[in-house]
PAVEX-688127 format. One line per 10 residues: their letters; for each residue y, z, x of N, C-alpha, C. Coordinates in steps of 0.2 Angstrom, whole numbers, plus 2048, in hexadecimal, padded with zeros to 3 digits. Atoms other than C-alpha are relative to their C-alpha. Example, Ala and Ser with C-alpha at 12.3 -4.5 7.8 and 13.67 -1.06 7.14 Angstrom:
# PAVEX-688127
AS> 7FA:800:804:7EA:827:83E:806:800:804  7FA:7FF:7FC:7FB:824:844:805:803:7FC
***
This chain:
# PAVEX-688127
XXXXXXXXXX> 7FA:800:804:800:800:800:806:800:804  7FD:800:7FD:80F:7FB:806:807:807:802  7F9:7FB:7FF:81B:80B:804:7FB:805:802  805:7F8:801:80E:818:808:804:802:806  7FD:7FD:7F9:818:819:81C:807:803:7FE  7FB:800:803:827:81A:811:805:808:805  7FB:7FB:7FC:835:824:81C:807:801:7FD  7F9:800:804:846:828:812:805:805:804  7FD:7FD:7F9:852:82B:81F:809:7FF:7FE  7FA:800:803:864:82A:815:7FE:7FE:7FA
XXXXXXXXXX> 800:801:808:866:82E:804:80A:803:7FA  7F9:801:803:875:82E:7F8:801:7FF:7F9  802:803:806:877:831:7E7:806:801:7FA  7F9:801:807:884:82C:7D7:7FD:801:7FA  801:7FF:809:886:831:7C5:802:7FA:7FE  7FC:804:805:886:822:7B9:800:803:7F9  7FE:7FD:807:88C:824:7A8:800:7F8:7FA  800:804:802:887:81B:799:809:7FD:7FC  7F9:805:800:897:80E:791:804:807:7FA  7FE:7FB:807:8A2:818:784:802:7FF:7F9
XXXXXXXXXX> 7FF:804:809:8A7:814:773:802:7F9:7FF  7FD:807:7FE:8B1:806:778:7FC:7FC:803  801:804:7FB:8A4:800:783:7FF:7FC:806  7FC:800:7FA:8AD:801:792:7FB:805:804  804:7FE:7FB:8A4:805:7A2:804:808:800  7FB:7FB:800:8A9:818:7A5:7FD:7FF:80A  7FF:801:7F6:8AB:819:7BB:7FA:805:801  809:7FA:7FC:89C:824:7C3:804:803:804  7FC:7FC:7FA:89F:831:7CD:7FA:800:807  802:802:7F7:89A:82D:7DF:7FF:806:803
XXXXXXXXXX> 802:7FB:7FB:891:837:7EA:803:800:807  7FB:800:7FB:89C:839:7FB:7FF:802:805  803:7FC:7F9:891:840:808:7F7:7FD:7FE  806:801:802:87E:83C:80B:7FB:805:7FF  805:7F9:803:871:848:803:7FB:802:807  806:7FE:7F8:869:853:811:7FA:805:7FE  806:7FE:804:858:858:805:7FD:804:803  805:7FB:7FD:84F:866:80A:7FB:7FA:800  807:805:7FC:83D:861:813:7FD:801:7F8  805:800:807:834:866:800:803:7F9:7FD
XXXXXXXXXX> 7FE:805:804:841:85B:7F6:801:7F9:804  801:804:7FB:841:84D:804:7F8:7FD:7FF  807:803:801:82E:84C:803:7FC:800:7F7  802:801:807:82D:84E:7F0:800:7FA:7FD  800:807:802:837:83E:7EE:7FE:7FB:803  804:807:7FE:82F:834:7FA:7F9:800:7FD  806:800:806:81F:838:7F2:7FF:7FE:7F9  7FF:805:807:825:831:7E2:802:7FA:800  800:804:801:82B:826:7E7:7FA:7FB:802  805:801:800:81C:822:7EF:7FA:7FD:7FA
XXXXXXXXXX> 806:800:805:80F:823:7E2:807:7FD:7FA  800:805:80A:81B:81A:7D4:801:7FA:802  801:809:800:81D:80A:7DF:7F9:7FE:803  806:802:800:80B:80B:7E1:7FC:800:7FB  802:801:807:806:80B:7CE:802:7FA:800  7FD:805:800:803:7FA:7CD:801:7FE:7F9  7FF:803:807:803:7F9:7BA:808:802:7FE  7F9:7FF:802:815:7FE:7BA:804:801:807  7FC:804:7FA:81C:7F5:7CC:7FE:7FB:7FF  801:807:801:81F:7E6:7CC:802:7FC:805
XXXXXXXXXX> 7FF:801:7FB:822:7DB:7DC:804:7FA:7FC  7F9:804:801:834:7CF:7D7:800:7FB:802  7FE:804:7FD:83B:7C1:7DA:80B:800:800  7F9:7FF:7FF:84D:7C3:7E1:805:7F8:7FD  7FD:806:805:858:7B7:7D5:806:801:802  7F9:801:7FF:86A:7BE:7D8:802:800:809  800:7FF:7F8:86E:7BB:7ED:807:7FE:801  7F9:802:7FD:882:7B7:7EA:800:807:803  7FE:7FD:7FD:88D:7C1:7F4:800:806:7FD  7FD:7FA:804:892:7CF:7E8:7F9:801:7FD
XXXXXXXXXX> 805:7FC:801:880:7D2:7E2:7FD:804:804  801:7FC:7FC:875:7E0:7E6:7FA:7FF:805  801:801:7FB:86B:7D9:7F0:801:7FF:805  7FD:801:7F9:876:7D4:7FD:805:806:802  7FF:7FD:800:87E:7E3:7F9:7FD:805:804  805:7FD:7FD:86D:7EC:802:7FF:7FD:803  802:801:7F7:86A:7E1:811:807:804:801  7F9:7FE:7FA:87D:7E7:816:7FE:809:7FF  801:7F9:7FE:878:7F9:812:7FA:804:804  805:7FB:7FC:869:7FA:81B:802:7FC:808
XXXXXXXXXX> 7FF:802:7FA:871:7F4:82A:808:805:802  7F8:7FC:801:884:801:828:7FE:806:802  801:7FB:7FE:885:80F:831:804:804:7F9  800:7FE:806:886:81F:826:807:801:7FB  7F9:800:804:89A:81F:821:803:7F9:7FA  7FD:805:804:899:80F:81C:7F9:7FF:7FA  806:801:806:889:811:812:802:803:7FB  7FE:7FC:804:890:81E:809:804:7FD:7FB  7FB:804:800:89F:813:805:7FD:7FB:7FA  802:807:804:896:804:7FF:7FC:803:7FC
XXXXXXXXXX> 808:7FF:804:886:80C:7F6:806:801:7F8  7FC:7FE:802:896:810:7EB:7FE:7F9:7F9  802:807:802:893:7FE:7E6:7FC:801:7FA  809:801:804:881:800:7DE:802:804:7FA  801:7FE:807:888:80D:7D1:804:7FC:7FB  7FE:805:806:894:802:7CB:800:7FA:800  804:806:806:88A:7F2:7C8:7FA:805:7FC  806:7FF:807:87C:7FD:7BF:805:804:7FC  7FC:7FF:807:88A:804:7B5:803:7FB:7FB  7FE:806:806:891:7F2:7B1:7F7:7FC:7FD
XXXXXXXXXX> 809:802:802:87C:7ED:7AD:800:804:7FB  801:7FC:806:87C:7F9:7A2:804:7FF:7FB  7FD:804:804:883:7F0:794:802:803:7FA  801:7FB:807:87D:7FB:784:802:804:7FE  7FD:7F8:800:884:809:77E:7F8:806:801  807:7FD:800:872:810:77C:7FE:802:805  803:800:7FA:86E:80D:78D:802:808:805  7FE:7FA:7FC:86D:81E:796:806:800:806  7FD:7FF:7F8:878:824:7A5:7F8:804:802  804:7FE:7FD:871:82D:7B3:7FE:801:808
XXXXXXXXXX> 7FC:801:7FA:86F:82E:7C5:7FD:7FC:805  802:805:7FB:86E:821:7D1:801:804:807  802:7FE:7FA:865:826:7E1:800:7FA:805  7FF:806:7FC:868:81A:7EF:7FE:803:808  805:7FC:7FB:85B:81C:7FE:801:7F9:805  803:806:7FA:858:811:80F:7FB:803:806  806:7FB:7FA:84B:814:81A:7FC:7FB:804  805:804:7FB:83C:80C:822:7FA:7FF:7FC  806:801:802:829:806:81B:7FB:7FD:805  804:805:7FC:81B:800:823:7FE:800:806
XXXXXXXXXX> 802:801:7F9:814:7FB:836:7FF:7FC:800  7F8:7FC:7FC:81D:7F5:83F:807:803:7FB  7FC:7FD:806:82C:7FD:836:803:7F9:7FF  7FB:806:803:837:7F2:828:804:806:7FB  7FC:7FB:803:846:7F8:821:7FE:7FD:7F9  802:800:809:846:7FD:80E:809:803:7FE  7FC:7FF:805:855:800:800:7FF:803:7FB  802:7FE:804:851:809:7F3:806:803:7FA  7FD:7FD:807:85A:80C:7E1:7FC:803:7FA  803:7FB:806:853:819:7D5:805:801:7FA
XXXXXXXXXX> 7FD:7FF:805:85B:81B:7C3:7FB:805:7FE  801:7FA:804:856:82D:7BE:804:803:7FB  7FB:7FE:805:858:834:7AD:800:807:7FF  800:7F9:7FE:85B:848:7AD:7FA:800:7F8  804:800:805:84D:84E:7A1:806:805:7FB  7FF:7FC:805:851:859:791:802:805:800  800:7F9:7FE:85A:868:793:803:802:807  7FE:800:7FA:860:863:7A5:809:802:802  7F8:7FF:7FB:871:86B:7AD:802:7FC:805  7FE:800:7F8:87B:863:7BA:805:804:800
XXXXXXXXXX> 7F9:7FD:7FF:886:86D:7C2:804:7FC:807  7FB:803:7FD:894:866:7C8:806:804:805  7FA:7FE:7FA:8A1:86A:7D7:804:7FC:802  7FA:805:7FD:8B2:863:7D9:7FB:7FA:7FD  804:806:802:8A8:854:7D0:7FD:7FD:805  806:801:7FB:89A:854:7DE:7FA:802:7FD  809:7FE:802:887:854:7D9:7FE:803:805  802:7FD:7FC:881:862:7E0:7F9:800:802  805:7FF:801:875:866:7EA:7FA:802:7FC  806:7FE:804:869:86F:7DF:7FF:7FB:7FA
XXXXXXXXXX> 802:805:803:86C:862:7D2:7FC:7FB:801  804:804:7FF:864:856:7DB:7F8:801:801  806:7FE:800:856:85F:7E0:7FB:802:7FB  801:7FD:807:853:867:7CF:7FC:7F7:7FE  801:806:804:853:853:7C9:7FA:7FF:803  805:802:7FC:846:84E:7D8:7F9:805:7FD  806:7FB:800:83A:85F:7D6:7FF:7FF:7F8  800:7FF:806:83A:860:7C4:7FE:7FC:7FB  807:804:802:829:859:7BC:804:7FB:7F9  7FD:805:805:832:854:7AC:804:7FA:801
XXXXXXXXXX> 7FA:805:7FE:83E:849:7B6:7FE:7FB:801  803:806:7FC:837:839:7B7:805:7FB:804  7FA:805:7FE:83D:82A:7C1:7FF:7FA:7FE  802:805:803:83E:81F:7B6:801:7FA:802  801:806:7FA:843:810:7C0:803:7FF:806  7FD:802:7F8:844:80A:7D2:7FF:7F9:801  7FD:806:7FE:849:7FA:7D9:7FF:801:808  7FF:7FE:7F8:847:7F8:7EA:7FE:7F9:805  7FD:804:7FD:84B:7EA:7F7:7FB:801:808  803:7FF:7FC:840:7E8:805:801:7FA:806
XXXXXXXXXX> 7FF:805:7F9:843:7DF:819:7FA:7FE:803  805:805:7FD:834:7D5:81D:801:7FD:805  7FF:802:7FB:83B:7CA:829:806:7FC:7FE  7FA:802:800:84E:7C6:829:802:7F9:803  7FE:806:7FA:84D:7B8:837:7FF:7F8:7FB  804:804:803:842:7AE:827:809:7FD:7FC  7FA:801:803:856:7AE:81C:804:7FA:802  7FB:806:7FF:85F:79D:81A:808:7FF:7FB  7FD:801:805:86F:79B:812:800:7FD:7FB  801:801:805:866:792:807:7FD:804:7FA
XXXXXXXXXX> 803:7FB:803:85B:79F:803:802:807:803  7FE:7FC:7FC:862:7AE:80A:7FC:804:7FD  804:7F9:7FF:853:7B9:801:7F9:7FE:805  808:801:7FD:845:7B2:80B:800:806:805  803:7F9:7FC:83D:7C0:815:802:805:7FF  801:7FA:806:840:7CD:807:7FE:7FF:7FC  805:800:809:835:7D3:7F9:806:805:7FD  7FF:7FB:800:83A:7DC:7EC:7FD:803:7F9  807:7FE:804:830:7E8:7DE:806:807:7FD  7FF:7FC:804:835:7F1:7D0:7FB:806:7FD
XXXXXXXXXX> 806:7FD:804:82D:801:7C7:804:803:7FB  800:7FE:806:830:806:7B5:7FC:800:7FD  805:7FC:802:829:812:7AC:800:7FE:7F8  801:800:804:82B:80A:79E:7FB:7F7:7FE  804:808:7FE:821:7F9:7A5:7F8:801:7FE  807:801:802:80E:7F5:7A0:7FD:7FB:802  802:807:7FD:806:7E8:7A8:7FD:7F8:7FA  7FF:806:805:802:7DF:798:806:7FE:7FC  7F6:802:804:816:7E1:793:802:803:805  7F8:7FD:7FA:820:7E1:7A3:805:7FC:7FD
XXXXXXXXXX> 7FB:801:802:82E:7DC:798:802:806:7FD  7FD:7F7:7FE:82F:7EE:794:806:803:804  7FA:7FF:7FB:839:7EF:7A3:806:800:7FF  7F9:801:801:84B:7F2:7A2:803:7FA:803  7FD:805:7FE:854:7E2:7A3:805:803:804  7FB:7FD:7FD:863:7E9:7A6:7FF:803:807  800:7FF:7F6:85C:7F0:7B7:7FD:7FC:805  802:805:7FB:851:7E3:7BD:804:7FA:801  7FD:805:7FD:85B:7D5:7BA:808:800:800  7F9:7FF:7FF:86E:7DC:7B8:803:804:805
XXXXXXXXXX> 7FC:7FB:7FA:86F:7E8:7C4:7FC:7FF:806  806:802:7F8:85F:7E3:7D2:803:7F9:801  7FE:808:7FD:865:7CF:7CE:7F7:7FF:800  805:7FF:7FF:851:7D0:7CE:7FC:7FA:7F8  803:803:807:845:7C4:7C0:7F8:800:802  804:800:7FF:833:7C5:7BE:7FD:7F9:803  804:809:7FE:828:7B7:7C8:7FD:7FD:7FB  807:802:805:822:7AB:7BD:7F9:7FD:801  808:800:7FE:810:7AD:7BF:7FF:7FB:7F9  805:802:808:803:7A5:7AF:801:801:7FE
XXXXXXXXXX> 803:7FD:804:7FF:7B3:7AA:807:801:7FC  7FB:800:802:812:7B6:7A6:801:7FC:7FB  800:806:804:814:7A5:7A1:7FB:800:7F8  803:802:806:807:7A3:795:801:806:7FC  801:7FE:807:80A:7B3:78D:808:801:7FD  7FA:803:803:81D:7AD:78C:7FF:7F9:7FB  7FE:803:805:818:79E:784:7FB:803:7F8  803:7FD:806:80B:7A8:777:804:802:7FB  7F9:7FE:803:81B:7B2:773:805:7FC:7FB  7FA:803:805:829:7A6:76F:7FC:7F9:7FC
XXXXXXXXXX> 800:804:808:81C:79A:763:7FF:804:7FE  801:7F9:805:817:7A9:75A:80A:800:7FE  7F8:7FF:803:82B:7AB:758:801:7F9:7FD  7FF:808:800:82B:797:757:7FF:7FE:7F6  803:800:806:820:799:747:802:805:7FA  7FE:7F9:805:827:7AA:740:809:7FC:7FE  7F7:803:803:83A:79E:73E:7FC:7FB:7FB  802:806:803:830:790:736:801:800:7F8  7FE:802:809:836:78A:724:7FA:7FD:7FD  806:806:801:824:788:71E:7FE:805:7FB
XXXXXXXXXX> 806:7FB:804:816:791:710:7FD:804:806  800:7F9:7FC:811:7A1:717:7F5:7FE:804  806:803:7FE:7FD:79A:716:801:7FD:806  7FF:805:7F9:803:78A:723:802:804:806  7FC:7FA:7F7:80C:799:730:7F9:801:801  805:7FB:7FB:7F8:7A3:730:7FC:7F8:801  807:806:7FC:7EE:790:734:805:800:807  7FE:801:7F8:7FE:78E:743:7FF:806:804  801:7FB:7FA:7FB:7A0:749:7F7:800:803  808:801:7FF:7E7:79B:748:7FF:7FC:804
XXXXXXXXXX> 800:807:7FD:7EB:78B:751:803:802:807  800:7FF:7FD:7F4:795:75E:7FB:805:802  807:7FD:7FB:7E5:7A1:763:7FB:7FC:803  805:807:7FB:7DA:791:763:802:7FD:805  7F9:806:7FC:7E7:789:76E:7FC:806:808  803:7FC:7FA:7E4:797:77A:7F9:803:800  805:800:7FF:7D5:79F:778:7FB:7FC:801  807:803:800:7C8:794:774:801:7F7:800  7FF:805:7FB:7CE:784:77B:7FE:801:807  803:7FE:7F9:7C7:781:78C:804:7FE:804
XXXXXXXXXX> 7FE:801:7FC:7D4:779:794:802:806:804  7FD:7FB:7FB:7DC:782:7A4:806:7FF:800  7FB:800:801:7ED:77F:7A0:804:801:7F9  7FC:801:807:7FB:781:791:804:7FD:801  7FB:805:801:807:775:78D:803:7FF:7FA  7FC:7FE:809:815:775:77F:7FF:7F9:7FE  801:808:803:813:761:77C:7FA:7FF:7FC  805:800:801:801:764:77B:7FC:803:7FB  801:7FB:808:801:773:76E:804:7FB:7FB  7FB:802:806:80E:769:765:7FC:7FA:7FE
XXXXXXXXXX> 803:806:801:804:759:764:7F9:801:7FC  805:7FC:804:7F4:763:760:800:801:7F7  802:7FC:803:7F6:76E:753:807:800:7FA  7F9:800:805:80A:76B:74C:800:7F9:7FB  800:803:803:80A:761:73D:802:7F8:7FF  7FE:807:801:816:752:73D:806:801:808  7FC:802:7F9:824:74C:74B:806:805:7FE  7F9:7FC:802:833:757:743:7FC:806:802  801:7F7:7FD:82A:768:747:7FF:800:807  800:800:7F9:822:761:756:806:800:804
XXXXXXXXXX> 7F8:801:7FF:836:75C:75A:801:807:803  800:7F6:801:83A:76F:755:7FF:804:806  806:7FB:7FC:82D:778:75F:803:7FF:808  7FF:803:7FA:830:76D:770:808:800:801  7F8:7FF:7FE:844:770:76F:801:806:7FF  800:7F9:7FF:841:782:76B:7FF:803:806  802:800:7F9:837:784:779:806:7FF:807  7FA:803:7F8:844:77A:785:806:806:800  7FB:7FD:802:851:785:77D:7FF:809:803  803:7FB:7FD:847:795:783:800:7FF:806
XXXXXXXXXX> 801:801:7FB:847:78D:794:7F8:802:802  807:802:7FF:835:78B:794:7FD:7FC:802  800:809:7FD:82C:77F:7A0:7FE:7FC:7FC  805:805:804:827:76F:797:7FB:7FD:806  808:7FF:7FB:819:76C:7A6:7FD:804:801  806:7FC:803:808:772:7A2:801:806:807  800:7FC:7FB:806:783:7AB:7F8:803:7FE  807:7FD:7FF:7F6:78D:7B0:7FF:804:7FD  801:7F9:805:7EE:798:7A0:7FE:804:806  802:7FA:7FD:7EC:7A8:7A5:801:806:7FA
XXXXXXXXXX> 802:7FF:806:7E7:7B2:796:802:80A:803  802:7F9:7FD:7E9:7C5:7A1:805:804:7F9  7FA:7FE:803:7FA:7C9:797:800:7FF:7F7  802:802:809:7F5:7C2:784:7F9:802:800  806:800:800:7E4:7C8:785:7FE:806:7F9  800:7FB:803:7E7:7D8:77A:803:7FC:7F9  7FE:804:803:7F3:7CE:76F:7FB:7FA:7FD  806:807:803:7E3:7BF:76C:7FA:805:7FC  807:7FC:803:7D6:7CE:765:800:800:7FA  801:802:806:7DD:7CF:754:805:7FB:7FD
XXXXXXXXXX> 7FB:805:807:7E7:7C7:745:801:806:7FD  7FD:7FB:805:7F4:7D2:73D:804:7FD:7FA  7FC:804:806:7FD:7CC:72C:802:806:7FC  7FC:7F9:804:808:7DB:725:804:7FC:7FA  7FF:800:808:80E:7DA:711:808:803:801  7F8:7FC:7FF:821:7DF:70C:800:806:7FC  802:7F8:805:818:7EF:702:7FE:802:805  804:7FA:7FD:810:7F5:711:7F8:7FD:801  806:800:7FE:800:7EE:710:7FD:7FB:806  802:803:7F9:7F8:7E6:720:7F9:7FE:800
XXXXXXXXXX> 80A:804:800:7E6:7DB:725:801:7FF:808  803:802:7F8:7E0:7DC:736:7FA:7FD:801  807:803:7FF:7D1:7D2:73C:7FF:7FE:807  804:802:7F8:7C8:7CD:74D:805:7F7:7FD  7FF:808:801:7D3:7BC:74F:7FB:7FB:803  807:804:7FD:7C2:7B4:756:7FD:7FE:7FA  804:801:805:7BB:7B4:745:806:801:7F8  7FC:803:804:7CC:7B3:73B:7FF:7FD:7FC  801:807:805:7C9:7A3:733:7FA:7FF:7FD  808:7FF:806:7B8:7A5:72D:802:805:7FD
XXXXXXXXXX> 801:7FB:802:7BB:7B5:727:805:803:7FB  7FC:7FE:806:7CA:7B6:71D:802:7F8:7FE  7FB:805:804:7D2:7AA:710:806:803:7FC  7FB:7FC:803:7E3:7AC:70B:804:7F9:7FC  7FA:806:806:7EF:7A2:6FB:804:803:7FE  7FA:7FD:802:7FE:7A5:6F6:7FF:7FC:7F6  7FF:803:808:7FE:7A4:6E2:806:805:7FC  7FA:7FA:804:80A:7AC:6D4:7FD:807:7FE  804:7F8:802:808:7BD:6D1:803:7FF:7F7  7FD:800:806:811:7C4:6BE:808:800:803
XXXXXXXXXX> 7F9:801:801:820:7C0:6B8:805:806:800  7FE:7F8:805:82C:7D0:6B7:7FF:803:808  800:7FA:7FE:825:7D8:6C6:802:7FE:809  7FD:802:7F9:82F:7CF:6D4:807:802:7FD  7F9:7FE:7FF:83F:7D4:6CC:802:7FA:7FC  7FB:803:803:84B:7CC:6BE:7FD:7FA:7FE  803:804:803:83E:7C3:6B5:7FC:7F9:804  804:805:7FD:838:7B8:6C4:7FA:800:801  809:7FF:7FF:825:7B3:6C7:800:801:80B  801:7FD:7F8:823:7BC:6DB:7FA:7FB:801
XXXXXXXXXX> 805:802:7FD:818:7B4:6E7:7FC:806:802  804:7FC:7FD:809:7BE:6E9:7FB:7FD:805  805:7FF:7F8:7FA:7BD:6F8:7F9:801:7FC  808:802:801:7E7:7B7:6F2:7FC:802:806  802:7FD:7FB:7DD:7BF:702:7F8:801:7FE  805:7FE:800:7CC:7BC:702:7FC:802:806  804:7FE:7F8:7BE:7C4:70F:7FB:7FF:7FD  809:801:800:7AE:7BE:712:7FC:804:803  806:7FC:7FE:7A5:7CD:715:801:807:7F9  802:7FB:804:7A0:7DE:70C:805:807:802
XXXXX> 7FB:7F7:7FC:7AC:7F1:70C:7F9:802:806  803:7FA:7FE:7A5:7FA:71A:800:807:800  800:7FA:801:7AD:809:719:808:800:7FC  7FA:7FE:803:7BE:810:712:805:805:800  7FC:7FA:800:7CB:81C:716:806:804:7FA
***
C-alpha cells in the first residue's frame, strides 16, 4: 500500500464556514503558525490517515482535470516545495477555494487540515487536504480567533470524529511534467466516507472536482454503469403508455445482461430496441447532450450488477412489485385499463394497473 511509509512532517489547519443566508462565502479563519502535535495526536492522524486511504471501497485513485495556474493542484506542487513561512501563507489558499466549492447552503463548514510530508521507498513528496466535520456536541475553543491546540487534537483523537474526506496530491516523478501536461508524474486519490464502490458518485462533487480540480477515470465499469443510468432517465422523460416504458426497461437489462456482445454502444441500443427514428433521434442527442461517448466502449457490468437483480415498479398509493429482472417478462404481465368512474376525482374514469403473475402466493406478511 502506497501510504503505509506515510511521514507528516508540516501540518496546518483552517476553519471553513458554510455560505450564509445570502449565499456569500463567509472568510475562514486561518491558522497562522504550523501545528506541533503531540507524538500520540501525530501518530493517531497518520494512522487514519493511513488506514482510510487504504480502504479501497471508499479511495479512489483520480484523474487530475483542473492544472491551470490558480487551481489546487498547482497550488500543492508550489507547497510541497516552500519553506515553512511561506507554506503557512499560501495553504491560506486551500481554505478559500473549498469555501468557494462549497456552493450549497447545506454544505457543512469545518476544518481544513493541510499536511506535506513523504510516502513510499525511495521517498516522494505528498500533500494532503482533509475536510473534518466536528462530531455532535463538539466545542471549539477559540483564542484571539486561533484554533487551539486542544481543539485540534480533541477533533483528531475523538472516535466520533470522522474524516470524512481527503484529497491528496502525490510526486511520482516531476521530471515526467510538460507544459502540455504539467500533471504527468502525479497521482491523485480521493477518500470519502460517504463513497461505495458500486456508487462512487456518492462522493462529494464539490470536493473532488471543485475544490481537488480532480474527476473520476473513466473506466467501463464507470462508463457502462453511466450509460445504464442516463437511459433509465432517458426512458423515465419519455411521452409514452406506461406498459411501452416496462418492455424499454426490459429491453435495457437484455441489452446488458443477456446479450453477449463485449461492448455497449448508444447507436446500437438505439437501433435495437428504440421504436422508430424520432426516439432513436431523441435517445442519441440525449445521450450527446450528457456528454456521453457515442463509440462503443468496454461492458463491464462490476458497477450495475446489483441494480440488473431486480425490477421495481412503485404505484402513486404506495404499492410496489419487485421481481428477479432475469425472469421479469415471463413472470409478470401488466395493462393499463380504466378503473371506476368517480374514483379518480371529479367524475373522471382513472387509469388503473392490470398485474398479472404467473405463479402461486408463497407466503404473506
Amino acid at each position: 500500500m502506497i501510504f503505509e511509509n506515510l511521514t507528516i512532517r508540516r501540518l496546518i489547519i483552517h476553519e471553513v464556514f458554510k455560505r450564509d443566508h445570502q449565499k456569500n462565502t463567509v472568510q475562514p479563519i486561518y491558522g497562522d503558525q504550523l501545528i506541533a502535535l503531540g507524538d500520540d495526536a501525530l501518530a493517531a492522524l497518520r494512522t487514519r490517515v493511513i488506514h482510510t486511504m487504504g480502504r479501497a471501497s471508499k479511495n479512489v485513485e483520480m484523474e487530475i482535470g483542473n492544472t491551470d495556474p490558480g487551481g489546487l493542484f498547482s497550488l500543492s506542487k508550489e507547497l510541497m516545495s516552500l519553506d515553512d513561512n511561506e507554506f503557512i501563507l499560501r495553504s491560506r489558499n486551500a481554505a478559500n477555494q473549498l469555501s468557494s466549492a462549497q456552493t450549497r447552503r447545506d454544505t457543512p463548514g469545518g476544518i481544513l487540515v493541510v499536511f506535506s510530508g513523504v510516502v513510499d521507498y525511495p521517498e516522494k513528496n505528498v500533500i494532503g487536504f482533509i475536510k473534518a466535520e466536528p462530531h455532535n456536541g463538539f466545542t471549539r475553543v477559540n483564542q484571539d480567533d486561533h484554533l487551539s491546540l486542544a481543539f485540534i487534537e480533541d477533533l483528531i483523537l475523538t472516535p466520533q470524529a470522522k474524516l470524512y474526506k481527503i484529497g491528496v496530491f502525490l510526486e511520482m516523478d516531476p521530471d515526467l511534467a510538460t507544459n502540455e501536461n504539467p500533471s504527468n508524474g502525479y497521482r491523485a486519490f480521493i477518500y470519502d466516507e460517504n463513497m461505495s464502490p458500486k456508487n462512487p458518485d456518492n462522493a462529494a462533487q464539490y470536493f473532488y472536482e471543485g475544490f481537488l480540480g480532480c474527476a473520476f477515470p473513466e473506466s467501463s465499469a464507470r462508463l457502462t454503469r453511466e450509460f445504464h443510468h442516463l437511459t433509465k432517465n432517458f426512458i423515465y422523460e419519455l411521452d409514452i403508455p406506461e406498459e411501452e416504458k416496462i418492455g424499454l426497461h426490459q429491453s435495457l437489462y437484455s441489452y446488458l445482461k443477456l446479450d453477449q456482445g463485449q461492448t455497449v454502444h448508444v447507436g446500437t441500443y438505439a437501433n435495437t430496441y428504440l421504436r422508430d427514428d424520432a426516439m432513436r433521434d431523441a435517445y442519441e442527442a440525449f445521450m450527446r447532450q450528457k456528454e456521453f461517448p457515442q463509440n462503443a466502449i468496454a461492458k463491464d457490468l462490476t458497477q450495475v450488477e446489483l441494480h440488473l437483480q431486480q425490477r421495481k415498479i412503485s404505484f402513486r398509493r404506495g404499492v410496489k412489485l419487485t421481481a428477479p429482472a432475469d425472469r421479469f417478462a415471463n413472470l409478470i404481465e401488466i395493462e393499463q385499463i380504466d378503473g371506476v368512474q368517480g374514483d379518480g376525482g371529479e367524475g373522471e374514469v382513472p387509469n388503473w394497473t392490470r398485474i398479472t403473475v404467473k405463479d402461486m402466493i408463497a407466503s404473506q406478511e
